[in-house]
N, C-alpha and C positions, 0 to 999 in steps of 0.2 A: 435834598433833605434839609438843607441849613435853610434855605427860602419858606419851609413848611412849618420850620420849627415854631414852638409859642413863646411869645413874650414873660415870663414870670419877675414879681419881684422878690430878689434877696436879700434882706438886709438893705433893703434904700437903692440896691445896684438890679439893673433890669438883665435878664440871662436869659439868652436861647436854649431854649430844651426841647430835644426830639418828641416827634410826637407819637404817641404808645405805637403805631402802624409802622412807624421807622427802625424803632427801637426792636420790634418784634423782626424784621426783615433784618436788622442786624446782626441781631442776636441767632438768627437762623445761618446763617452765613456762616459765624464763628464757630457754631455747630459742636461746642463743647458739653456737658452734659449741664454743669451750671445755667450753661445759655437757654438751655431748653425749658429746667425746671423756671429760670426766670420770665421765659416765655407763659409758661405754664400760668404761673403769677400775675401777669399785666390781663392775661385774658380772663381770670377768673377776678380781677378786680373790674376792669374795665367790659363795663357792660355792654356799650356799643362802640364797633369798631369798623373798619373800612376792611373787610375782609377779600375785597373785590381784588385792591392795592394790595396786600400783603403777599395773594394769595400770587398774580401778577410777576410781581419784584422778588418774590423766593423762583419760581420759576427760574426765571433770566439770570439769575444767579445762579442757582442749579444745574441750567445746562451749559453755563457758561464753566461754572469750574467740574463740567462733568462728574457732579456729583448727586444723583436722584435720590440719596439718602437724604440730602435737607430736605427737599419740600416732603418725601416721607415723613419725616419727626413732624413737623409744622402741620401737617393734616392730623397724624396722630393726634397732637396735644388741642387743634382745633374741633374736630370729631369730642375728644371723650370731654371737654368744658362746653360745648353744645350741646352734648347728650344729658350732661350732669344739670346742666340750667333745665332742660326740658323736662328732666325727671323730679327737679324742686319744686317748677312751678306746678305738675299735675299732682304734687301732694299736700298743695295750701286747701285749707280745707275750705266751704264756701261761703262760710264769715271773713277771712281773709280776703275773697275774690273779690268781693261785694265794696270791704272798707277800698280796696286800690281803684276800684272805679268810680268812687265817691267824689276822688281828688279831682 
């Protein structure tokens, strides 16, 4: 995780911060209800993610502390922010469709 993290600068001082795929495998792990709604969060801000990795590293975790409730929550919260992206985008209307493929 620390090898993956990204370089940011803060205030003139350069800091490693997990990267949204990390943080979300953490935060599943910790499996508290905050953890989850934060999850909820990184995936409806972050638009593309490594869901391959996430999906992976909650597994191995899951059966490692025998707990098939995480990666339940984590498909939950993945599922309904995939359904909710799919059902935003088929209600742009098709002046919207037309301006995003201009770019």
């Amino acid at each position: 995780m620390i090898d993956r993290a990204n370089e940011t600068d803060v205030r003139g001082t350069s800091v490693k911060v997990a990267t949204p795929e990390d943080l979300i495998i953490t935060k599943a792990v910790a499996n508290r209800p905050k953890d989850i709604a934060d999850i909820e969060l990184i995936v409806d801000v972050r638009k593309r993610l490594d869901l391959r990795r996430i999906r992976y590293w909650v597994v191995q975790f899951a059966d490692a502390l025998e707990m098939p409730e995480i990666m339940e929550n984590v498909e939950r919260v993945l599922e309904h922010c995939t359904t909710t992206r799919s059902s935003v985008r088929s209600k742009k209307t098709p002046g919207q469709a037309k301006k995003k493929n201009k770019r």
